[in-house]
N, C-alpha and C positions, 0 to 999 in steps of 0.2 A: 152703763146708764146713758139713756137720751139727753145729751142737753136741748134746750129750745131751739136753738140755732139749726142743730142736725133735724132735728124735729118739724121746723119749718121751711129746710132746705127739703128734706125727702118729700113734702106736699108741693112744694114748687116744682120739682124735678119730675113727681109723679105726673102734676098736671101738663108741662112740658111736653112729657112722653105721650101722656093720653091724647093730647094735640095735635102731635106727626101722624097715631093711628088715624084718628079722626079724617085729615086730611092726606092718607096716603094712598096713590093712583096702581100699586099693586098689591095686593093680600090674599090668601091662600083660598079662602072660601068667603066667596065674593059678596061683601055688604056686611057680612058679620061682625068682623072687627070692628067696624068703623060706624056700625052703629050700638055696640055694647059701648064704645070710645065717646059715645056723642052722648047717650045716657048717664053715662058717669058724670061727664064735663056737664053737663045739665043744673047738676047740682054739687060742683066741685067748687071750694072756696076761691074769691078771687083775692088779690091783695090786699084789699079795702077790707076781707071777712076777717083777713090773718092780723092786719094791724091792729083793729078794733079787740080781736080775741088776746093779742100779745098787752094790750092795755092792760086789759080785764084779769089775766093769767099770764103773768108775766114768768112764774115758775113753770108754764109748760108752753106758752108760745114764744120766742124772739118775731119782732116788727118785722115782715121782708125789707131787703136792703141788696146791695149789689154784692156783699159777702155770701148772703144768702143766696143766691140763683149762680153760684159758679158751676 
């Protein structure tokens, strides 16, 4: 089972990841990644989405916090 925490560490970490794509100066086939990366991140929650949602659903969000983004 997900707790919240793990739940809203994997969306921190995903967007993290999505972030280095986004901004990475080598990739295999050139523009692709990093504009599927920039797509995604578009409409990827930011902090402010996940606290607001952890208010609201506190059974499926934890608030981000510096536990959370380890």
């Amino acid at each position: 089972m997900t707790t919240p925490a793990e739940r809203t560490k994997a969306v921190l970490e995903t967007r993290g990841f999505l972030n280095v794509l986004a901004t990475a100066e080598q990739i295999t086939i050139p523009g692709l990644v990093q504009s599927v990366a920039m797509g995604l991140l578009r409409h990827y929650p930011l902090d402010v989405d996940l606290e607001v949602s952890a208010l609201a659903l506190p059974r499926i969000w934890a608030p981000p916090n510096s536990s959370s983004r380890e």
